[in-house]
CHARMM internal coordinates of N, CA and C (Angstrom, degrees):
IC EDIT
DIST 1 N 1 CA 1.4476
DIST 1 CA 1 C 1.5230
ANGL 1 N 1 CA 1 C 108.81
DIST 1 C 2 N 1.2991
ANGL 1 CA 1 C 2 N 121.48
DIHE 1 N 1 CA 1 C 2 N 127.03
DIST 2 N 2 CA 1.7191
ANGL 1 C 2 N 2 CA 130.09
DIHE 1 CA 1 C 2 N 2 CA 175.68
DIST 2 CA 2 C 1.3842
ANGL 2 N 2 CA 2 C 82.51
DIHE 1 C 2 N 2 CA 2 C -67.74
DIST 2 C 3 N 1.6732
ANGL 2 CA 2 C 3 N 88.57
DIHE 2 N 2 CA 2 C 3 N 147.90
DIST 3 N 3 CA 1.7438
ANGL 2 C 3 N 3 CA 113.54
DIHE 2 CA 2 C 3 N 3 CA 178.37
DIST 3 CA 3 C 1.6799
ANGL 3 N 3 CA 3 C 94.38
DIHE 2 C 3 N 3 CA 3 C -99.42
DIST 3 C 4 N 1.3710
ANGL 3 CA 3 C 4 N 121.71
DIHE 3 N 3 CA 3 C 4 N 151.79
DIST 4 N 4 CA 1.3269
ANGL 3 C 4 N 4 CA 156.06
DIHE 3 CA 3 C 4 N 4 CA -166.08
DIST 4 CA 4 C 1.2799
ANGL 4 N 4 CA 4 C 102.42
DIHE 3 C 4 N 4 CA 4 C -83.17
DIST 4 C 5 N 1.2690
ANGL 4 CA 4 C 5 N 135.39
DIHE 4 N 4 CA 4 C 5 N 126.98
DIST 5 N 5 CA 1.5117
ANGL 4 C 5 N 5 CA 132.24
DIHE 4 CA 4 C 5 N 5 CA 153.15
DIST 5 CA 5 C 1.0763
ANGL 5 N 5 CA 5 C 126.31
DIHE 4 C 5 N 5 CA 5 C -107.86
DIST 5 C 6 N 1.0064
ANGL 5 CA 5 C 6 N 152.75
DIHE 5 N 5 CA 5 C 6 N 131.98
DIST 6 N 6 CA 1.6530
ANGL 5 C 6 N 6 CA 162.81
DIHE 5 CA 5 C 6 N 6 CA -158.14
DIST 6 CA 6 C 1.4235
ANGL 6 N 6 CA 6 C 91.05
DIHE 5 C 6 N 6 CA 6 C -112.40
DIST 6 C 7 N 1.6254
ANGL 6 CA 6 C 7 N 102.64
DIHE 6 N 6 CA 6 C 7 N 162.36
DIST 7 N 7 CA 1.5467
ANGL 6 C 7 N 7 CA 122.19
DIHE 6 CA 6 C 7 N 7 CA -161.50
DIST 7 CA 7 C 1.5196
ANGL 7 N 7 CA 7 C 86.14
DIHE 6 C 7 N 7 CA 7 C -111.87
DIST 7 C 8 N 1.3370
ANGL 7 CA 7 C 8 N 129.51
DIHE 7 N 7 CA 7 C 8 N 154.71
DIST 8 N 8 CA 1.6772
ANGL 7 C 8 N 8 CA 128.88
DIHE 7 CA 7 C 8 N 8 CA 156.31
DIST 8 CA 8 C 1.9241
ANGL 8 N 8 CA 8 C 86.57
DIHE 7 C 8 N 8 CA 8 C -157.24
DIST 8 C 9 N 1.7222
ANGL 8 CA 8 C 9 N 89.15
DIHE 8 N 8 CA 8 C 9 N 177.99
DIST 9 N 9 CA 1.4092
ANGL 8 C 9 N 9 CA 97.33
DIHE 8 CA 8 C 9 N 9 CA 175.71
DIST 9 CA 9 C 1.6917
ANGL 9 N 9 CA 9 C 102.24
DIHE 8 C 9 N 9 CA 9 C -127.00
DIST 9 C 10 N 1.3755
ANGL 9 CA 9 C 10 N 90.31
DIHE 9 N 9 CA 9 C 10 N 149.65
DIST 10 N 10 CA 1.6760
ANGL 9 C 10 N 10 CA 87.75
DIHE 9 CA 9 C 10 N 10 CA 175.86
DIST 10 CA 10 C 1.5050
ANGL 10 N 10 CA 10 C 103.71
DIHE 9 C 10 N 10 CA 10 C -85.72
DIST 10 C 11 N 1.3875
ANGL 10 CA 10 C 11 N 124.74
DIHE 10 N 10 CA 10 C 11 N 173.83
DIST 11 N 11 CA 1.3093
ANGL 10 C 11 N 11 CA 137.28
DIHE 10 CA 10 C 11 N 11 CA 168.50
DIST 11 CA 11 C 1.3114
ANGL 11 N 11 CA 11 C 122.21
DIHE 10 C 11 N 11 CA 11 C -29.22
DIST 11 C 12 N 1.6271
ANGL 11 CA 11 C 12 N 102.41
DIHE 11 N 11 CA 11 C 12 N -46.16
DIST 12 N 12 CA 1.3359
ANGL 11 C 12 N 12 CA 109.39
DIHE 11 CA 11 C 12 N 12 CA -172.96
DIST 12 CA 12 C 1.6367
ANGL 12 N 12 CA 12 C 124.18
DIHE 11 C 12 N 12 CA 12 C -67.68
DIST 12 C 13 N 1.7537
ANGL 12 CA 12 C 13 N 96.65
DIHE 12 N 12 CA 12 C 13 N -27.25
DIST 13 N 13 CA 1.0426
ANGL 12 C 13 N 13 CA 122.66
DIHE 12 CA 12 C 13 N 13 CA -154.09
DIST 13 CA 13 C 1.4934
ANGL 13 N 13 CA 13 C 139.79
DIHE 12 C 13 N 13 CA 13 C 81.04
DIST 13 C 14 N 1.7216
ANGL 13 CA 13 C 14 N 110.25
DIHE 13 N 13 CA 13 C 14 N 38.33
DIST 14 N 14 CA 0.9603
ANGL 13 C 14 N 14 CA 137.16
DIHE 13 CA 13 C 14 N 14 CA 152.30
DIST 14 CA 14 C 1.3361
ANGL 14 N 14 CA 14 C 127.76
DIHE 13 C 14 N 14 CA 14 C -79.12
DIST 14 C 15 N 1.5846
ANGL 14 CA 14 C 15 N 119.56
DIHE 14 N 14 CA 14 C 15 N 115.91
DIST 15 N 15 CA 2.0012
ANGL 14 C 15 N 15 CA 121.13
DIHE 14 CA 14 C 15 N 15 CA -162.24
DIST 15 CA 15 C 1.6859
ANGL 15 N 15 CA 15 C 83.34
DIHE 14 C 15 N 15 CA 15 C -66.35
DIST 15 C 16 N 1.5788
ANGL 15 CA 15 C 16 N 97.64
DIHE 15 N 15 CA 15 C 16 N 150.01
DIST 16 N 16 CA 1.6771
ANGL 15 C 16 N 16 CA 114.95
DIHE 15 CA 15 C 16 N 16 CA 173.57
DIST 16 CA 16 C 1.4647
ANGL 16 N 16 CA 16 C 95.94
DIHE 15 C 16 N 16 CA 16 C -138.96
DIST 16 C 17 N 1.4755
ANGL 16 CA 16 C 17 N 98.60
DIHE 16 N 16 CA 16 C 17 N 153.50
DIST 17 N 17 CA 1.6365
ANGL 16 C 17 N 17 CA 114.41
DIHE 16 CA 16 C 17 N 17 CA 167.05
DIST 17 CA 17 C 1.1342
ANGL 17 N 17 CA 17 C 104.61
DIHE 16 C 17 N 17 CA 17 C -109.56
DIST 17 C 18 N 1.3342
ANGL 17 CA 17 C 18 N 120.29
DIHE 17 N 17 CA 17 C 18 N 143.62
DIST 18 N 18 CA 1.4084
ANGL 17 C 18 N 18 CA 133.91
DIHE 17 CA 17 C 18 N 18 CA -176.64
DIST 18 CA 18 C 1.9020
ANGL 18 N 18 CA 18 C 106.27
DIHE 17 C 18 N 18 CA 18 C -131.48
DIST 18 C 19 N 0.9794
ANGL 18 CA 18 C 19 N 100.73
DIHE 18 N 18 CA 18 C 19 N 95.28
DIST 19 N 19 CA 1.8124
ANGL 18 C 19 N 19 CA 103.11
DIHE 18 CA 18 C 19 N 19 CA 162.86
DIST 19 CA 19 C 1.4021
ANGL 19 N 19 CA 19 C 114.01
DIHE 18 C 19 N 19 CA 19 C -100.13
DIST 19 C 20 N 1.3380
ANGL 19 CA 19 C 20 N 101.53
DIHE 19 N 19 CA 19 C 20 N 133.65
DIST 20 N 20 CA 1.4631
ANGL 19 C 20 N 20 CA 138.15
DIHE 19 CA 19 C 20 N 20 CA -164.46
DIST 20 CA 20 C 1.4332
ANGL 20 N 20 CA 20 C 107.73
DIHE 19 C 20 N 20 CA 20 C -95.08
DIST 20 C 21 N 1.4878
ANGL 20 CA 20 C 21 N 137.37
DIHE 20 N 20 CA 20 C 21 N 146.67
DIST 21 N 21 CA 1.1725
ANGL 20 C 21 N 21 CA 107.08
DIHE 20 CA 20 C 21 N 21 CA 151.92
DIST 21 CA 21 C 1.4515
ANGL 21 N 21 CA 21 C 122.07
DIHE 20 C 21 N 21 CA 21 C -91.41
DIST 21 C 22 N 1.9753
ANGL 21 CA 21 C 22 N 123.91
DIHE 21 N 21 CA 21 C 22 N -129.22
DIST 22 N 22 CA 1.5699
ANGL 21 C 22 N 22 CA 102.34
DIHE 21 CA 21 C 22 N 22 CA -175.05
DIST 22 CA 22 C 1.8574
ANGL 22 N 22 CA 22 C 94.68
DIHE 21 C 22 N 22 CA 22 C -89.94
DIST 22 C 23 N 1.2484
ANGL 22 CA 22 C 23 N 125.29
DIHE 22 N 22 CA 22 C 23 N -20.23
DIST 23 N 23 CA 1.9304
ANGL 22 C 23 N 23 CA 106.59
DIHE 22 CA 22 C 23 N 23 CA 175.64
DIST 23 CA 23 C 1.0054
ANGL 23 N 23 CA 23 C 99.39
DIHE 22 C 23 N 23 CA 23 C -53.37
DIST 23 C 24 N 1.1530
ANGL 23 CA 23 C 24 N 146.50
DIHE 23 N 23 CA 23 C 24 N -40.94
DIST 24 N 24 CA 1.4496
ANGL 23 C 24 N 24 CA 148.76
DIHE 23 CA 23 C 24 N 24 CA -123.06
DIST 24 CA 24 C 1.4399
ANGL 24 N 24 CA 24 C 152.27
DIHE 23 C 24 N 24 CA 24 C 76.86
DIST 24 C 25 N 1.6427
ANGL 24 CA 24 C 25 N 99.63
DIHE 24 N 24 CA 24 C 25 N 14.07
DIST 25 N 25 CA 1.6308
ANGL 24 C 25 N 25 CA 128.52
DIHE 24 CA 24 C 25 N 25 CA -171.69
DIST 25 CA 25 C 1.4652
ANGL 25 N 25 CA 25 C 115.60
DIHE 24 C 25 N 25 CA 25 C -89.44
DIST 25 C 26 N 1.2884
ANGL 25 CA 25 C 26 N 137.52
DIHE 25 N 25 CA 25 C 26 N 138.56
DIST 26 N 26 CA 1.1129
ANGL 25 C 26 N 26 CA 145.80
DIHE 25 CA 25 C 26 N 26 CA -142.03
DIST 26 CA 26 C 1.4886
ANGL 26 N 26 CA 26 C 90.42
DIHE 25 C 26 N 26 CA 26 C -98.72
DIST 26 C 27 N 1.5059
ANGL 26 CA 26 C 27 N 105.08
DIHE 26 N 26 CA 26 C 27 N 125.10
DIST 27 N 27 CA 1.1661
ANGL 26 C 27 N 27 CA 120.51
DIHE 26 CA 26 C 27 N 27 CA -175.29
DIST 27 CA 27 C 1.9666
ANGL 27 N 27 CA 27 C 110.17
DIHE 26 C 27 N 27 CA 27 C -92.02
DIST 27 C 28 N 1.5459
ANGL 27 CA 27 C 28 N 98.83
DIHE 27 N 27 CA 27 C 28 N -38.31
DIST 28 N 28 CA 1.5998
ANGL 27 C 28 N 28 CA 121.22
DIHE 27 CA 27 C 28 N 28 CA -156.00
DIST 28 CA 28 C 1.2748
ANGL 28 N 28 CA 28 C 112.82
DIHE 27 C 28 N 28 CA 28 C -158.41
DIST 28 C 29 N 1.3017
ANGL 28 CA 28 C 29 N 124.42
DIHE 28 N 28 CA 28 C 29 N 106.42
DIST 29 N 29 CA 1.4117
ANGL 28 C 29 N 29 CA 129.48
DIHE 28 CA 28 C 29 N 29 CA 161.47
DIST 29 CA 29 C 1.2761
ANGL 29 N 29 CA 29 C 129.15
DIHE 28 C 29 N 29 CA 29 C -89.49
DIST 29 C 30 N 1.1686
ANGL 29 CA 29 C 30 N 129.94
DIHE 29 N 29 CA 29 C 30 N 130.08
DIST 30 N 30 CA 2.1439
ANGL 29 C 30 N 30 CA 107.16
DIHE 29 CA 29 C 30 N 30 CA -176.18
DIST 30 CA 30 C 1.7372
ANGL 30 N 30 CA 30 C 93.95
DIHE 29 C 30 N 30 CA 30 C -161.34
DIST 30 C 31 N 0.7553
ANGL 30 CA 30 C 31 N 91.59
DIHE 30 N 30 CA 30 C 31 N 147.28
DIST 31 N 31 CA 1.6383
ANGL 30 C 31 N 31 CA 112.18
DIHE 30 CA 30 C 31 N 31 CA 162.27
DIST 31 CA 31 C 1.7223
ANGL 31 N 31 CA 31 C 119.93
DIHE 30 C 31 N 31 CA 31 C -39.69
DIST 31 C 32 N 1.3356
ANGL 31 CA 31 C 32 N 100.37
DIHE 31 N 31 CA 31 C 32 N 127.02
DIST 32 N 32 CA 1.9379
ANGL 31 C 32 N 32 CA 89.66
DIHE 31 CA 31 C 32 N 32 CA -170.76
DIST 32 CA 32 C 1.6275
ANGL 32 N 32 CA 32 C 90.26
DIHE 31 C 32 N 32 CA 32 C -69.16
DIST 32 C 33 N 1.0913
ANGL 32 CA 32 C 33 N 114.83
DIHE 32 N 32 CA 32 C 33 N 8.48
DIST 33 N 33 CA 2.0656
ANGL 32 C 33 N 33 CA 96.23
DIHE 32 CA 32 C 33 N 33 CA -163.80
DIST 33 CA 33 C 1.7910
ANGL 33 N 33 CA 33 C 84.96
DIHE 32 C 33 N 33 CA 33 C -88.87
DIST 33 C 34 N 1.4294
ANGL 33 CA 33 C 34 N 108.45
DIHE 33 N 33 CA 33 C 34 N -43.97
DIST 34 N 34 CA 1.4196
ANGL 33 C 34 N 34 CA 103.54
DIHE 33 CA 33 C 34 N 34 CA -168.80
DIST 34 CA 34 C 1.6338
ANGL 34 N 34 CA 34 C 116.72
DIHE 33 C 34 N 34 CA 34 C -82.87
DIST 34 C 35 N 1.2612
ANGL 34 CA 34 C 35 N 110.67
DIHE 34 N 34 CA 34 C 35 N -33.18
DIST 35 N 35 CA 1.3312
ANGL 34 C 35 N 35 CA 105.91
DIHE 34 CA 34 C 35 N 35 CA 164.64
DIST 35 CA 35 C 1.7743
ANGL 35 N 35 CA 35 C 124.26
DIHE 34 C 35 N 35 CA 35 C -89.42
DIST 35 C 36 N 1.2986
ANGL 35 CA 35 C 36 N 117.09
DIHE 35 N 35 CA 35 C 36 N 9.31
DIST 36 N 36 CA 1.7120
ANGL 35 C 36 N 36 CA 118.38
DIHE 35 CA 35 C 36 N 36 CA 138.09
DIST 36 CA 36 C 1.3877
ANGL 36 N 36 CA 36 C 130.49
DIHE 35 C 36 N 36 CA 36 C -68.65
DIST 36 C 37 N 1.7890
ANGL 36 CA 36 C 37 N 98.32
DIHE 36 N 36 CA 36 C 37 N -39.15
DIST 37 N 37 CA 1.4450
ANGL 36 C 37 N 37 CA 105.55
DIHE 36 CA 36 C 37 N 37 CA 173.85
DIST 37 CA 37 C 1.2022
ANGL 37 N 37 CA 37 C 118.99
DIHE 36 C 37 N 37 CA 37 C -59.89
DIST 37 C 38 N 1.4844
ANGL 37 CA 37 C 38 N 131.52
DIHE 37 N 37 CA 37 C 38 N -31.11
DIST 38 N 38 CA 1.3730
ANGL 37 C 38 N 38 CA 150.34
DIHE 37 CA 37 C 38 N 38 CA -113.76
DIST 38 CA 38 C 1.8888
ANGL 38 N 38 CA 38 C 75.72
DIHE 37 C 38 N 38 CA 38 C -116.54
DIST 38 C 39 N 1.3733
ANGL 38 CA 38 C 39 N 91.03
DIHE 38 N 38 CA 38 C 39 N -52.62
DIST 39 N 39 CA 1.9887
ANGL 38 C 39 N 39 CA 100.97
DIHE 38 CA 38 C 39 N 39 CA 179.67
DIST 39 CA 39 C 1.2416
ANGL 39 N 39 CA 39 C 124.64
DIHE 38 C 39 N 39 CA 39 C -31.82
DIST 39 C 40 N 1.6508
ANGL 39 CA 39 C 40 N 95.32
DIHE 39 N 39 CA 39 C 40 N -53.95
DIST 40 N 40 CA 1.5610
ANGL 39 C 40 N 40 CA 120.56
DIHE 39 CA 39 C 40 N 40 CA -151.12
DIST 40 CA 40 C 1.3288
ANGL 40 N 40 CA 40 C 103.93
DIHE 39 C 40 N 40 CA 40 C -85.54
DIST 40 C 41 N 1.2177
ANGL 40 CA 40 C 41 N 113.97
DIHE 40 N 40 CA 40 C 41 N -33.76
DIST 41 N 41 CA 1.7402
ANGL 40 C 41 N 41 CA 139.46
DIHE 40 CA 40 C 41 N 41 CA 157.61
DIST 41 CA 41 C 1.4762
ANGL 41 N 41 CA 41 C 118.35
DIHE 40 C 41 N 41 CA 41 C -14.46
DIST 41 C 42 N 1.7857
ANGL 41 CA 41 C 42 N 93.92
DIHE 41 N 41 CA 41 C 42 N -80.63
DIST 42 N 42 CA 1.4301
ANGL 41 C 42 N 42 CA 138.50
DIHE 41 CA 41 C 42 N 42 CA -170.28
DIST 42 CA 42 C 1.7866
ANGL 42 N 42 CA 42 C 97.79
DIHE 41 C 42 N 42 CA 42 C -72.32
DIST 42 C 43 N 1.4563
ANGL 42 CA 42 C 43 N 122.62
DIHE 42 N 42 CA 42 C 43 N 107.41
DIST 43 N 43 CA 1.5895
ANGL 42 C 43 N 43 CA 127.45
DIHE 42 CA 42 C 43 N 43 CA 161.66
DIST 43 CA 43 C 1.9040
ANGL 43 N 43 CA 43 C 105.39
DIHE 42 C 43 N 43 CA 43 C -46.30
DIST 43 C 44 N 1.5500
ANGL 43 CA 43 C 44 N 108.33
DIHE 43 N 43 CA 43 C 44 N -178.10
DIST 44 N 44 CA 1.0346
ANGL 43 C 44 N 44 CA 96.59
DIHE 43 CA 43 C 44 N 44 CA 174.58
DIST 44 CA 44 C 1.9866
ANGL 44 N 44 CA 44 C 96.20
DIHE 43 C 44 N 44 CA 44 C -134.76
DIST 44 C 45 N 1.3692
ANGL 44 CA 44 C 45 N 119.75
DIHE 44 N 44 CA 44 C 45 N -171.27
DIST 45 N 45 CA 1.1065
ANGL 44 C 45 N 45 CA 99.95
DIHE 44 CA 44 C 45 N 45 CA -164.38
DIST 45 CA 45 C 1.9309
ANGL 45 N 45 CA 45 C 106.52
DIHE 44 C 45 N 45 CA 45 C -74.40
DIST 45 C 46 N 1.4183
ANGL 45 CA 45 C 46 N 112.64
DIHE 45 N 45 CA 45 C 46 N -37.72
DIST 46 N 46 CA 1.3969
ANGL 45 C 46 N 46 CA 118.91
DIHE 45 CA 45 C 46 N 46 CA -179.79
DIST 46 CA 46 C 1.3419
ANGL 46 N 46 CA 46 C 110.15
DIHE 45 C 46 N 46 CA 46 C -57.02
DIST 46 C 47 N 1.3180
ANGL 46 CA 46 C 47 N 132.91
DIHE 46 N 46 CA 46 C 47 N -31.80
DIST 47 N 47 CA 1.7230
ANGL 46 C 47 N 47 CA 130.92
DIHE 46 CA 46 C 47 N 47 CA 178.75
DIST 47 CA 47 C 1.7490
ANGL 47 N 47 CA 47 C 96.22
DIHE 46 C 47 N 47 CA 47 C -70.53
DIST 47 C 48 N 0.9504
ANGL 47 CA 47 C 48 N 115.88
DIHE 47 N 47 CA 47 C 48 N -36.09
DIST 48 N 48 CA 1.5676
ANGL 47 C 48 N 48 CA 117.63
DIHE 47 CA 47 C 48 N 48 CA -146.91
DIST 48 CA 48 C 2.1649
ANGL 48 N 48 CA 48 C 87.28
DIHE 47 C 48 N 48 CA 48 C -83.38
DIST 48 C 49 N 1.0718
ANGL 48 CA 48 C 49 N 119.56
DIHE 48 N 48 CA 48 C 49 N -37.97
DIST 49 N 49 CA 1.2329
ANGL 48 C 49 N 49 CA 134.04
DIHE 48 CA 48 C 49 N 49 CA -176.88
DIST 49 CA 49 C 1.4769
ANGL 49 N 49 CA 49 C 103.39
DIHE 48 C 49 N 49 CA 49 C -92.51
DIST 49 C 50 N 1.4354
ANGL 49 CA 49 C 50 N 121.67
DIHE 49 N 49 CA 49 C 50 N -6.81
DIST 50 N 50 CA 1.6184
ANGL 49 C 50 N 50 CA 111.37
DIHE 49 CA 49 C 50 N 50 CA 164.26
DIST 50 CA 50 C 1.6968
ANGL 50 N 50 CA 50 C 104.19
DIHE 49 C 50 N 50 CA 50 C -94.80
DIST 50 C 51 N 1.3209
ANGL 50 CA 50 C 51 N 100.76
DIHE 50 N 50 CA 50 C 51 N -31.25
DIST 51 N 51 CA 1.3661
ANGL 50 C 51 N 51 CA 91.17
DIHE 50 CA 50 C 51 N 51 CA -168.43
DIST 51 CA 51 C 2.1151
ANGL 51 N 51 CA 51 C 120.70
DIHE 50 C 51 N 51 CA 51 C -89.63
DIST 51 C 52 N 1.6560
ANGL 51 CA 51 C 52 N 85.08
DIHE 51 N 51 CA 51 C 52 N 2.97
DIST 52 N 52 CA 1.3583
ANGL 51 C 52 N 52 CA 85.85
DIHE 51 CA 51 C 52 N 52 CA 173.04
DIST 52 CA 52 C 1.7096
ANGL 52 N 52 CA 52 C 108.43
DIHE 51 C 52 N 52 CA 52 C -92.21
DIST 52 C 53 N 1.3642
ANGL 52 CA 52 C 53 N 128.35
DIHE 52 N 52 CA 52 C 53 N -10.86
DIST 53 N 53 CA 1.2001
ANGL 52 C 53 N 53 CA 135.37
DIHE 52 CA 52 C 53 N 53 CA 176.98
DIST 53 CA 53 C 1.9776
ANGL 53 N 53 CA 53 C 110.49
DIHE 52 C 53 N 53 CA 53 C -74.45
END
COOR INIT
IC SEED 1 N 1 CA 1 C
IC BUILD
């Protein structure tokens, strides 16, 4: 199961993702800039199975 990230802002007012695990304790905090990039990066399983056809 993909873990959930919640939106918050830092101080500065930079958007952050925060994934939790299942207690609810913060596993990973990062920047949506770096963890979008991180997204856009990462294929998903349907591209990876279109592009092997």
């Amino acid at each position: 199961m993909a873990s959930t990230r919640t939106t918050h802002r830092s101080s500065k007012g930079t958007k952050l993702y925060a994934v939790r695990d299942s207690k609810g304790r913060f596993l990973d905090i990062q920047t949506y800039k770096r963890a979008h990039a991180a997204d856009l990066r990462k294929g998903s399983k349907a591209e990876a199975t279109a592009k092997a056809k």
